[in-house]
N, C-alpha and C positions, 0 to 999 in steps of 0.2 A: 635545612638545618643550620642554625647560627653557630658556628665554630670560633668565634669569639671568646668567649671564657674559656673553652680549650687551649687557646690562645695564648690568655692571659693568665691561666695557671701553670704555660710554658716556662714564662717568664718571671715568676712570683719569686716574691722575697724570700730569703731566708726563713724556715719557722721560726715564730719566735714560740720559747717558752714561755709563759707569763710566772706559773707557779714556781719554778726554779730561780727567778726573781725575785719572790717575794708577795707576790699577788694573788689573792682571794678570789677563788668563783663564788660569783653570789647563788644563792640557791635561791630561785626564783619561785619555784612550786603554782607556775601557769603556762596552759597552751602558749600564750605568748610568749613570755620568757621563754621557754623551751626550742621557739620556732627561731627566735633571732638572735637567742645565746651560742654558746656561754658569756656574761658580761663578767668582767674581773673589777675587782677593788682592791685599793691598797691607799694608806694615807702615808704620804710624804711632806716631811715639816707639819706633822698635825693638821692637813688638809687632805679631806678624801679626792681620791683620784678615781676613776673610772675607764675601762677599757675595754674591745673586742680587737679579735683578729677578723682579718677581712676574709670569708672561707666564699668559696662559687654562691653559696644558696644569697649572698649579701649583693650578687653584680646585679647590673643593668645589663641589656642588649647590646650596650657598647663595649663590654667585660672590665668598667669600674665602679667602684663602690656606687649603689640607690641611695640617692639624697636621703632616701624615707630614712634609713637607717643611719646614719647621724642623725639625724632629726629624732629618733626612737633613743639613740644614748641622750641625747642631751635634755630630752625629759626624762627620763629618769634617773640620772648624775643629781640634775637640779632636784629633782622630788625629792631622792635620797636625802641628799641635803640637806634640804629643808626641813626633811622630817629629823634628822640627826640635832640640826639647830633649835628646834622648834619643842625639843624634849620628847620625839617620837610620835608627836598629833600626825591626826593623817591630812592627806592634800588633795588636792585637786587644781588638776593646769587649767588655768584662766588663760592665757595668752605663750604662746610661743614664737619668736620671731628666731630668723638663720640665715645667715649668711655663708654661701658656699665661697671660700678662698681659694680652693687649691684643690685637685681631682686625688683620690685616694685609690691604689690599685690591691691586686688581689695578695695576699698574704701579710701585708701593711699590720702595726699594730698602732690604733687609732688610740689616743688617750683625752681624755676630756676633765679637766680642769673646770670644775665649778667653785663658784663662791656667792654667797651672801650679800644683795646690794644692803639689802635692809629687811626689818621683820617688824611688824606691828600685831596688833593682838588679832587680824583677820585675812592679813594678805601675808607673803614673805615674797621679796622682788632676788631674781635669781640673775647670775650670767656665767656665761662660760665659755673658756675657748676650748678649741681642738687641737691636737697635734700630732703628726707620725715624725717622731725624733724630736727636731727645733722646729720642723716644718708645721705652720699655721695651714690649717687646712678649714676652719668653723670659725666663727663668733655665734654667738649667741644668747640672745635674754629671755624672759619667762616672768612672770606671776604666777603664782600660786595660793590658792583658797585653803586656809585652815578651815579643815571640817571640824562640826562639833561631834562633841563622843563619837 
């Protein structure tokens, strides 16, 4: 038995509260969403922000954060976006590229900052960084496909 994330839930941050903040649970309404939520939102300076806490079901074998899961916010930070910029069309990830900066541990509140490279009438080009606190932990960029109707 791996006693690892035992471990590292010895050791875990402080809760954070997100809602007492100020932070939005997105209601997702899919086995997905449900399996690797709660994601939170909140726009600061008129730009959406995106966020989870890092709970056990998020570690690897090593008892820190799965890449998978940055990888799972930063398409859908970016999607959001897009669709929020884009007057609400829907999308579809053409390309995801990521870069891991920095190891994320267990209770950590990861937030992901996306923004708008550019938008034309069939693609929107995304990027976004990561962060727990000031700490850079993600870059990341993306395409995404305007679907029709």
């Amino acid at each position: 038995m791996n006693d690892k994330p035992a471990a590292a839930a010895a050791n875990a941050a402080p809760r954070f509260d997100p809602a007492a903040h100020g932070w939005e649970e997105i209601v997702n309404h899919t086995a997905f969403g449900d399996l690797v939520g709660p994601i939170w939102r909140s726009d600061q300076d008129g730009k959406p922000r995106f966020a989870f806490i890092v709970a056990p079901k998020h570690l690897n074998r090593s008892g820190n954060l799965h890449g998978g899961m940055l990888m799972t916010l930063a398409d859908q930070a970016m999607a959001m976006t897009a669709r929020q910029a884009t007057g609400g069309k829907r999308h579809a990830t053409i390309e995801l590229n990521i870069q891991f900066v920095d190891g994320v541990k267990l209770g950590e509140f990861v937030v992901a900052r996306p923004e708008v490279v550019r938008a034309t009438r069939s693609v929107v080009f995304m990027e976004a960084k990561m962060f727990v606190g000031e700490r850079l932990v993600v870059t990341t960029n993306g395409i995404w496909k305007i679907l029709e109707a």
